[in-house]
N, C-alpha and C positions, 0 to 999 in steps of 0.2 A: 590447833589453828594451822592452817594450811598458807605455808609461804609462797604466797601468786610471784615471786620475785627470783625467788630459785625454779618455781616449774616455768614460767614464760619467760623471762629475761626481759631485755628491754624489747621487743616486740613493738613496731609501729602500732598504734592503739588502733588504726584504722586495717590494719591486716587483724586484728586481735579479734574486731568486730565482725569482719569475715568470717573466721573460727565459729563465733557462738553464735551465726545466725546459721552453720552448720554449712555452709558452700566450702569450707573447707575439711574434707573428713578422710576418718582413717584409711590407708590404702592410699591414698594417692600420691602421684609424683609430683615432686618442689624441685624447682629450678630458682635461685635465685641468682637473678642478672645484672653482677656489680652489686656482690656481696658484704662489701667492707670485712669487718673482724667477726661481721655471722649475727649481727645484734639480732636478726627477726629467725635465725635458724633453731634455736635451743632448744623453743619446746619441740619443734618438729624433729629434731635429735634424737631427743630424749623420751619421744614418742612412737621411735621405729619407721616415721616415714623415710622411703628414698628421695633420699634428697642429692641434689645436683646444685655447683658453686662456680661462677666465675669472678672472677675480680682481675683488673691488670697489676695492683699492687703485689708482689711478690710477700711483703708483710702478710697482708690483709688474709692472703692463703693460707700461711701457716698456723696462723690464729684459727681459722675455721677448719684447716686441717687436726690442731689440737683440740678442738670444741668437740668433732667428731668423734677422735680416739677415745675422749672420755664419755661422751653420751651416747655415740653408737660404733663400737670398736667396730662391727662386721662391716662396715660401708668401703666401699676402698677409697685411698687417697687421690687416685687419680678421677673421680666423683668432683674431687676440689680445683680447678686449673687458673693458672695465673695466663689472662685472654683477655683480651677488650670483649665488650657485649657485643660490638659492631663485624667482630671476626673470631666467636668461637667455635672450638672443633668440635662440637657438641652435634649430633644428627637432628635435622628438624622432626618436629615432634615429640620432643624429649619428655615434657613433662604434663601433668595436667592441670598445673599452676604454677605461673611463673608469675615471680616477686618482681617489678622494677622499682624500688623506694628510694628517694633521693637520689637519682643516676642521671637520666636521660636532659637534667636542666644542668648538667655539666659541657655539654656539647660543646664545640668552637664555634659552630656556623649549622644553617639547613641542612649543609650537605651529611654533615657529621653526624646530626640530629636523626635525620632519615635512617641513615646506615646502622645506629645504636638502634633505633625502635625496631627495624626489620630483623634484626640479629635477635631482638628481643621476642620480637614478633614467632619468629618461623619456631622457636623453639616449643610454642603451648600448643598442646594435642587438639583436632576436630572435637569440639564442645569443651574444649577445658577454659582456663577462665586467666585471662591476663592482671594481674594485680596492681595497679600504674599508681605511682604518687609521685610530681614532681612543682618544681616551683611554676606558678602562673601569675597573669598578668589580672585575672579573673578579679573584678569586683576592685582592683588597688591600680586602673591603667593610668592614673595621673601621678604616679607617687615614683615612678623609676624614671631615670633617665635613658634615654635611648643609644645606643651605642651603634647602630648599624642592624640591619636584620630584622633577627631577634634578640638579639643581646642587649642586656641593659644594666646599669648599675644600679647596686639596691640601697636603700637605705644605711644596709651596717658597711658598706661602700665594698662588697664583693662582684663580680661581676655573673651573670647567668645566662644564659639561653631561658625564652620565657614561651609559652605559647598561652593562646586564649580559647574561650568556649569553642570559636568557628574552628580553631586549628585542629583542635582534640574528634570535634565532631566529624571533621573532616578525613582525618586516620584513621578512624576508627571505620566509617564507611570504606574507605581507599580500599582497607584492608579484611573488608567484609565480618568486619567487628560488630556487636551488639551490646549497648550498655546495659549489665545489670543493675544500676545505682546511678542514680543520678550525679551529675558532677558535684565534687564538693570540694570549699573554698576557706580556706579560713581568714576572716578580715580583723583589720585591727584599728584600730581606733584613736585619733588624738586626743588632746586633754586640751582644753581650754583655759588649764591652771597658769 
């Protein structure tokens, strides 16, 4: 039996789905923009993609500088850099899929927002394919409280950067983007109990 657990790792299930409808295949270049400790890097490790990693935690590097040593010793370390997404030294163009999961709804303000997406942005190659999952206001706009902006606080009382359909639609034009998939939302549900 084949442990899906050791060869993917914990893997956004929504980058996972990417993988086996085959938009993500061998050969090509990974950038992942605000990387944490490398959760969506493993299999692409351990698959021989070149892979590229920014994160500004200085932790969160050495973790995925270790991930690398073991699942792809030839990669160099300096592949890994501790760099905000909004200012790394990375040349545009870098990669043919760039990951942003859980990053970009950390912002402080538009202004910060802007500068992480562009940073994120410039990095994916002519036809390659931007990876974007972050928190939205989509389908739940009555449920956060408004902080200013974008910002709002959420239910488990953290604070976010939020954007909606128009916003996403609208960067993505800005930046002469094209959606492969349609937007998707995960909603949730009260009890009546």
């Amino acid at each position: 039996m084949i442990d899906l657990a050791s060869l993917l790792g914990p893997i956004d299930i929504y980058l996972l789905d990417q993988l086996l409808r085959g938009r993500i295949r061998p050969g090509m270049t990974l950038f992942d923009a605000g990387c944490g400790h490398g959760r969506n890097l493993a299999f692409f490790l351990s698959q021989a993609y070149e892979v590229y990693a920014v994160d500004p935690d200085p932790r969160a590097i050495a973790a995925v500088r270790s991930l690398a040593e073991r699942l792809a010793p030839k990669l160099p370390a300096a592949n890994f850099r501790v760099e905000p997404v909004e200012a790394n030294s990375f040349p545009d163009h870098t990669a043919d899929l760039v990951i942003s999961s859980a990053v970009l709804h950390f912002a402080r303000d538009e202004s910060h927002f802007r500068a992480m997406f562009r940073g994120t942005w410039r990095l994916v190659r002519p036809d390659g394919i931007l990876f974007c999952r972050l928190a939205s206001s989509i389908g739940m706009e009555d449920r956060f409280t408004p902080l200013g902006g974008r910002r709002f606080a959420l239910l488990d009382g953290s604070e976010r950067f939020l954007v909606d359909e128009a916003y996403l639609l609208e960067l993505t034009d800005e930046h002469g983007g094209l959606l492969i998939d349609p937007l998707k939302q995960r909603s949730c549900r009260t009890s009546d109990a």
